[in-house]
N, C-alpha and C positions, 0 to 999 in steps of 0.2 A: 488590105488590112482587115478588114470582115471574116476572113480567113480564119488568119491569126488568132482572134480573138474565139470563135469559136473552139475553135480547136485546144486552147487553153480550157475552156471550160470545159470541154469532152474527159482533158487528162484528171482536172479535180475534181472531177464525180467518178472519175473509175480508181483512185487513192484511197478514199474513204472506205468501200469496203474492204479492201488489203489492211485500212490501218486499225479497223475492225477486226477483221480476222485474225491478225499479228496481234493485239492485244490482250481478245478473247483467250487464242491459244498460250500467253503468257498467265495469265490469269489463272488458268485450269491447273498449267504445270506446276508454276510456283503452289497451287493448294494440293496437290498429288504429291509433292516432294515434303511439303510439309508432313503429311499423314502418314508416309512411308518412313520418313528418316528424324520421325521427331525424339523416338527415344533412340535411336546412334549418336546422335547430340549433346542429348539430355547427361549431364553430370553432377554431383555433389561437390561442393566445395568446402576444403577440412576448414577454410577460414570462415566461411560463415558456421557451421557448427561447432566450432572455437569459440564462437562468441554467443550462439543461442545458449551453450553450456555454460558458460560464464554467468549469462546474467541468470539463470533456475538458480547458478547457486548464491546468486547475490539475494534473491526474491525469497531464497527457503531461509536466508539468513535472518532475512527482517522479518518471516511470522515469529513472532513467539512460542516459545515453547506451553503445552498446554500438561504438562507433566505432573505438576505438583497445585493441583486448584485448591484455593483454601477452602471454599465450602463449597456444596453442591446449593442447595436452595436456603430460603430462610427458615424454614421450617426444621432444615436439617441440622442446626448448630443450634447445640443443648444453649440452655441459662445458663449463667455465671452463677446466678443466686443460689444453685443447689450443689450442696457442696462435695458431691463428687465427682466435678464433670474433670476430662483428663487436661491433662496441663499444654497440651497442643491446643486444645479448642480455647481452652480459657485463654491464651495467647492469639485466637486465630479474629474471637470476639472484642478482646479491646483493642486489635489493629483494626476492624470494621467499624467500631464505637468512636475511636480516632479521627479515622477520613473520614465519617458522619458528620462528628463536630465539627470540622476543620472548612467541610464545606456548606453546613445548613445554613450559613447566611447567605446564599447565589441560592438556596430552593433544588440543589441540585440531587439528582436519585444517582447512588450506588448503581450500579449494573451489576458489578462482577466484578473479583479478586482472582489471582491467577499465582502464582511463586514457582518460577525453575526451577531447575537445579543449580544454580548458580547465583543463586540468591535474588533474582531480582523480579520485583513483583512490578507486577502491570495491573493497575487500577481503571475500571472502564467505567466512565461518569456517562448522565445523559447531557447531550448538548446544550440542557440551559445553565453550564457551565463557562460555555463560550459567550451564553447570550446573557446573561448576568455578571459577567465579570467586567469590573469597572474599578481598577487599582494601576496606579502609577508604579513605576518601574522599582521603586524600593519596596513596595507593600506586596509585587506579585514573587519578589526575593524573599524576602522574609515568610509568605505565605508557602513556596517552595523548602525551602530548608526547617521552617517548622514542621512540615510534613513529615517531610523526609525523617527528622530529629524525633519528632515521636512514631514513627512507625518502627524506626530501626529499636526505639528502646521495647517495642510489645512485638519482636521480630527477630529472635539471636540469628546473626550470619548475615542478614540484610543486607547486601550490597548497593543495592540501586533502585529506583522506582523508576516507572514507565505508566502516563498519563495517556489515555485511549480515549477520544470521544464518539461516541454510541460505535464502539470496536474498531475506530479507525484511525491512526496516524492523525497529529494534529503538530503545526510548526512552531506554535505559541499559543501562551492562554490570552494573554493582551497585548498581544505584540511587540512584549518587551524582550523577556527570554525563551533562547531556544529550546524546547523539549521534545525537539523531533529525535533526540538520541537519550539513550537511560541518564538520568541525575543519580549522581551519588556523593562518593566523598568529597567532591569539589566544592558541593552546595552546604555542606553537615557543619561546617565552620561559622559559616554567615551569623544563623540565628542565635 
């Protein structure tokens, strides 16, 4: 039996470097076949570039168009008081004098005015909009549609307004109503 037993152990140490070597040389090939035939492999697929193209033009949908800006700076939008500023500006000034009023009790700063071509003006407040608004679900309706109802009247064509905070998509001012999509004539009735 002493035999036996040796002789077992002789065959398991002469396995180990075969199972070495057979694994080594597995090892080597599989990364040789890689680096030879990775681009014979390599393919495009129309379905996924079916769908990267879908969503660029879902994403160009939602910037805004920056086409028709109502002012450049504050500097650059004449007085009202002198009486012959052209009748764009003087319309462009008491839509800004408007959303001024409409929002100076939240302390909140104008950023920017914007208007497309298709009527619809995007308004970009700074965030102490969000952090001072504190109105229940009838008062942030009524504040929405008074908006809207006086801008459209210092606004011919007005279609819709679009609320931006410090230039970015917002889902609600008080998590009452949604304004992650343009307000318009659905709101104009309310007030």
């Amino acid at each position: 039996m002493k035999k036996t037993k040796k002789g077992n152990r002789k065959t398991k140490n002469r396995r180990w470097p075969i199972v070495i070597v057979l694994l080594s040389v597995y090892i080597l090939s599989a990364g040789v076949s890689y680096i030879f035939l990775k681009d014979k492999f390599a393919f495009e697929s129309t379905f996924i570039t079916e769908i990267q193209t879908r969503q660029a033009l879902s994403e160009s949908k939602k910037k805004p168009e920056q086409t028709g800006r109502l002012y450049e700076t504050s500097t650059s939008v004449p007085a009202v008081k002198s009486g012959n500023v052209p009748r764009k500006d003087r319309m462009l000034v008491i839509a800004e004098d408007t959303i001024r009023k409409m929002v100076e009790q939240y302390d909140v700063k104008l950023l920017d005015l914007y208007l497309d071509r298709d009527g619809l003006i995007y308004m970009d407040f700074s965030d102490e909009l969000k952090k001072n608004y504190h109105m229940d679900i009838s008062q942030e309706l009524n504040f929405l549609a008074g908006l809207f109802n006086n801008l459209r009247l210092s606004i011919p064509g007005l279609t819709a307004m679009k609320i931006l905070i410090e230039g970015n998509e917002t889902d609600s001012l008080g998590g009452h109503i949604d304004i992650s999509q343009p307000i318009g004539e659905e709101i104009a009735g309310i007030f």
